[in-house]
DOLUMTOR-704987 format. One record per residue (C-alpha): residue in one letter; chain; x, y, z. Coordinates in nm, 4 decimals, padded with zeros to 6 digits, always signed. Each point is the difference from the previous one (the first is absolute). Last residue first. Layout:
DOLUMTOR-704987
+-----+-------+----------+----------+----------+
| res | chain |       c1 |       c2 |       c3 |
+-----+-------+----------+----------+----------+
|   A |     A |        X |        Y |        Z |
...
+-----+-------+----------+----------+----------+
end
This chain:
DOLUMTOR-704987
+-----+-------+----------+----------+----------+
| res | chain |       c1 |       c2 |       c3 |
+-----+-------+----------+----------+----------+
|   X |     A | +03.9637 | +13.8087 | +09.6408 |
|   X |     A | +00.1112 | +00.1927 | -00.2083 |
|   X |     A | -00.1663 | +00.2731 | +00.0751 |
|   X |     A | +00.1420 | +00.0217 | +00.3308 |
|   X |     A | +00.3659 | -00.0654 | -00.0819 |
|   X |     A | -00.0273 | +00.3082 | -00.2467 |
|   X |     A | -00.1172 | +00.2211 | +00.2638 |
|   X |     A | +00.2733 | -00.1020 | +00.2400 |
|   X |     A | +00.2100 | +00.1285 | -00.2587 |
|   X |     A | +00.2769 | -00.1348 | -00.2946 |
|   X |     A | +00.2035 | +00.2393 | -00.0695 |
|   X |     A | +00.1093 | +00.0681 | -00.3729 |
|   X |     A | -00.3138 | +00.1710 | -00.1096 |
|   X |     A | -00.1264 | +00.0355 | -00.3355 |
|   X |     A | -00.3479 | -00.1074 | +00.1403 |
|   X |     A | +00.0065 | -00.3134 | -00.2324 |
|   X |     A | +00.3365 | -00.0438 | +00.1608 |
|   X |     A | -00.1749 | -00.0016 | +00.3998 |
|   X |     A | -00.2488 | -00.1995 | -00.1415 |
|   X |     A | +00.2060 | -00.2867 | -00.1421 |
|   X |     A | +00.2356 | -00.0115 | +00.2831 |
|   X |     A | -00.3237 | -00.0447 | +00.2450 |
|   X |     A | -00.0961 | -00.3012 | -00.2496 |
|   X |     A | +00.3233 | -00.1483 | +00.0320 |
|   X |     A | -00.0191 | +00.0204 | +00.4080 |
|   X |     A | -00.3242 | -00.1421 | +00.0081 |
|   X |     A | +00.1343 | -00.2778 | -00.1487 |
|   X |     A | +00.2636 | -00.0578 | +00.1566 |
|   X |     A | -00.1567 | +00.0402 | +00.3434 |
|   X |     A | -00.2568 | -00.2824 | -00.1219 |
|   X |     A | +00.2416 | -00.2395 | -00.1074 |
|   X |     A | +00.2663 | +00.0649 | +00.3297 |
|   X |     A | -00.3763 | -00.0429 | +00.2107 |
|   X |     A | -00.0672 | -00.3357 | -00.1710 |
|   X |     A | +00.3915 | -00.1140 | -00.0046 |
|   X |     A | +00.0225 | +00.0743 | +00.3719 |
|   X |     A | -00.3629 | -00.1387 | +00.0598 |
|   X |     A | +00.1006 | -00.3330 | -00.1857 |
|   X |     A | +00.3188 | -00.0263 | +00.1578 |
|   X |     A | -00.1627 | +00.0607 | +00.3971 |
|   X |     A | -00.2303 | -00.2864 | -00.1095 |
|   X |     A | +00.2390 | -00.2361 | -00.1101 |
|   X |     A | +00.2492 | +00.1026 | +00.3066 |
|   X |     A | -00.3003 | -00.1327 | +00.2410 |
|   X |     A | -00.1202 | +00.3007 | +00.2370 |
|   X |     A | -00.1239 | -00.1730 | +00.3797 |
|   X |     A | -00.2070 | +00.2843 | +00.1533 |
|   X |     A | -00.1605 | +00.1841 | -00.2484 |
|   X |     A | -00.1596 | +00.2851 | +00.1423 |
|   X |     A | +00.0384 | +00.3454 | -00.2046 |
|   X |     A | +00.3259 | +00.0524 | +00.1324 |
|   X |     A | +00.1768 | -00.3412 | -00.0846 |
|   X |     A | -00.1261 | +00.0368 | -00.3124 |
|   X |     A | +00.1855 | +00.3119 | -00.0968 |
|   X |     A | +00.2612 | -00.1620 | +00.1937 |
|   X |     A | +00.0519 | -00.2948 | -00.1969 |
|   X |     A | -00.0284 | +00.2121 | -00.2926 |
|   X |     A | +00.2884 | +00.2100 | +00.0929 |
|   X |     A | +00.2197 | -00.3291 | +00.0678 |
|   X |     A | -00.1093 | -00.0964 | -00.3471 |
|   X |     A | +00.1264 | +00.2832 | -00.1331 |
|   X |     A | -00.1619 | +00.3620 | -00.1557 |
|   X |     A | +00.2079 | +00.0729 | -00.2919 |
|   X |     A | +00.2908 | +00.2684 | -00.0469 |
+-----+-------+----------+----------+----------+
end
């Protein structure tokens, strides 16, 4: 699962961009689809170094 274009578009779309050109909306979906990845591997990380299977809310927050 990834965050789209379509999904960037609107993200944009709701903070006040009016007109939304698909290279912009591509860049911000592979931007945010970077960052969530990352974040995500790092919240993994914890959540084992914790000897946990489950990866919690807690573990999303300090990865960020």
């Amino acid at each position: 699962m990834s965050i789209s274009k379509l999904t960037a578009k609107k993200i944009l779309k709701s903070v006040g961009g009016d007109r939304i050109s698909e290279s912009a909306a591509l860049e911000l979906a592979e931007t945010l689809n970077a960052y969530a990845y990352s974040i995500a591997k790092k919240a993994v990380k914890l959540a084992r170094h914790a000897k946990r299977k489950t990866v919690q809310k807690s573990d999303i927050e300090l990865a960020r």
